[in-house]
N, C-alpha and C positions, 0 to 999 in steps of 0.2 A: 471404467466407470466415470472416470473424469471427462471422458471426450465426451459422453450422453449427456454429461452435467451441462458442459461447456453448449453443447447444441441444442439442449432446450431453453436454454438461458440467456444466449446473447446471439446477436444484438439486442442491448435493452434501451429503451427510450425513458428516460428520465427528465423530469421536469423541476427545474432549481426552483427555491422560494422566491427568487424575481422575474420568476416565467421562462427562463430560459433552457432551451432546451437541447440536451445533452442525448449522445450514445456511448451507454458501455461497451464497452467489447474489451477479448483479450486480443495482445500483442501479436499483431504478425511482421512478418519481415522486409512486408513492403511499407512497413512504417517508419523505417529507420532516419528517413529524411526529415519528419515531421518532428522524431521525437529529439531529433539531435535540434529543430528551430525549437522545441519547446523549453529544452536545458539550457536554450543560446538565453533564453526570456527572462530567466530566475537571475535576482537580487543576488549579490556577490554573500551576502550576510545569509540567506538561505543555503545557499550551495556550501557553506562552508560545515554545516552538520550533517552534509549526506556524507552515508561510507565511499563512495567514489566518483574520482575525478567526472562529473557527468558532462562538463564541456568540452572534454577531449571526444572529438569525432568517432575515433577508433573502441574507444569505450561501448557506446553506444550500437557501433558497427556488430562488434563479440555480440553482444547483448545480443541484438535482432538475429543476427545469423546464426546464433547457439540456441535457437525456443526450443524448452523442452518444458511444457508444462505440469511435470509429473514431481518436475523439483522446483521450476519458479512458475507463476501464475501470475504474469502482467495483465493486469485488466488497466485499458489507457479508458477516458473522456474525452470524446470529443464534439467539435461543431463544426460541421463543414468541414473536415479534412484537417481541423487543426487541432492538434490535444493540447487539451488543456489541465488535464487533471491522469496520473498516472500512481496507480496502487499495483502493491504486489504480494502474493502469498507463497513465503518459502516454506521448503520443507524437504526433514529428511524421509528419506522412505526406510530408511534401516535403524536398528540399533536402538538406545533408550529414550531419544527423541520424535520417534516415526509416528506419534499420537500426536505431533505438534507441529501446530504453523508460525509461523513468524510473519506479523505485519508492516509492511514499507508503504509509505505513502507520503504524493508533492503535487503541491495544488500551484497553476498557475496565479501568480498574484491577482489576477482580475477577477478570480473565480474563487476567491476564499471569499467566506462570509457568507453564502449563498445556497450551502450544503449541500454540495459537491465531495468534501470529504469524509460528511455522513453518510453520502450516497456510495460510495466508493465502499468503504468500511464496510457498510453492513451488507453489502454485494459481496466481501471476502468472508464475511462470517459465513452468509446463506451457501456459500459455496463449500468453506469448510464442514460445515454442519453435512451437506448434502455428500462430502466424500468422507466421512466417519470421523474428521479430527476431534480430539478429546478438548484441546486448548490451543490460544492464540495466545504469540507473546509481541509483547510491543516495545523498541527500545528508543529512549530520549534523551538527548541529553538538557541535564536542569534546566537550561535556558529557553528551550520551547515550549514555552508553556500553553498556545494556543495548540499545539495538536493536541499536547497533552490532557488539556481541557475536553478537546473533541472525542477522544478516545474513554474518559472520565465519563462522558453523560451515557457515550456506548454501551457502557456496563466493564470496560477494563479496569480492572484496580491495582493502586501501584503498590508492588509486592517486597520493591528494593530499589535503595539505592547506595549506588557505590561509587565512594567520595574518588573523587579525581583517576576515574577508571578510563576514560578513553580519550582519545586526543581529535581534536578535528582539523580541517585540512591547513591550517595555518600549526600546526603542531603543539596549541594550546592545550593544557588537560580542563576534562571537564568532569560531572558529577555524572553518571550512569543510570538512568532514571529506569527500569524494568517494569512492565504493566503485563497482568493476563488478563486472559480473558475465559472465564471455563465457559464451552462450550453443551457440558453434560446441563447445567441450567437452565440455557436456554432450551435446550432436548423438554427438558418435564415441563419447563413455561409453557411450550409452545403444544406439549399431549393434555395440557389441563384443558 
């Protein structure tokens, strides 16, 4: 079902609020050169809240050469060959979580503001929606408050937070920011 999703869906042509204009698509494996210059791009202060090392080459390597979209769903942005903006929707297929997605997303600094991240976001919801997910979960640490914001107008709301629960890459602890997003909502908004 996801591969029909995925083929009637993308390439999508996106137009940002400064006219610029964007392709979604999901990740393939001959991108891995673009997406390793995209993570070379990010501010040392950004990269320090992703779960992993994203400027080690080899990282990135695993990443493109292991696509299996059934458990991760890289949708990159980009312009001319260059991503700029890269979202992702995990999920388990098994167990008490298989009704949920988890959302990841990093926006090239020259392309925040612009909504790009909206655009992204609710490109992962339509997707989840469209392969039967019940919920999206979103995780942040206290300190980001501009995704967190972006995720907020989306319709996620933050469910919890848990004081000094994770550490980021400099080994600092920080606060555990949790967001859903029920997707059964949007289901009845969108049949009314």
């Amino acid at each position: 079902m996801l591969e029909i999703v995925l083929e009637e869906r993308f390439p999508k042509p996106v137009k940002l609020e400064d006219g610029t204009r964007v392709i979604l698509r999901p990740l393939i494996p001959q991108d891995e050169s673009a997406l390793v210059e995209f993570f070379k791009d990010m501010p040392e202060e950004d990269i320090l809240y992703l779960r992993d090392e994203v400027k080690n080459p080899e990282v990135i390597k695993k990443w493109c050469q292991n696509l299996n979209y059934e458990l991760i769903l890289p949708l990159i942005a980009e312009i001319e060959g260059k991503i700029v903006g890269d979202a992702s929707l995990h999920q388990e297929r098994r167990g008490w979580k298989s009704h949920i997605g988890t959302v990841r997303i990093v926006i090239h600094p020259k392309y925040r503001g612009k909504g790009l991240a909206t655009a992204l976001v609710q490109e992962i919801i339509d997707v989840a929606l469209d392969i039967g997910l019940v919920k999206l979960d979103a995780e942040f640490m206290a300190e980001q408050n501009r995704p967190i914001g972006i995720f907020e107008k989306l319709g996620f709301v933050n469910m919890a937070v848990l004081p000094q629960h994770v550490k980021d890459l400099k080994g600092e602890s920080h606060d555990l920011v949790i967001m859903v997003y029920d997707l059964r909502a949007t289901e009845h908004y969108a049949a009314d």
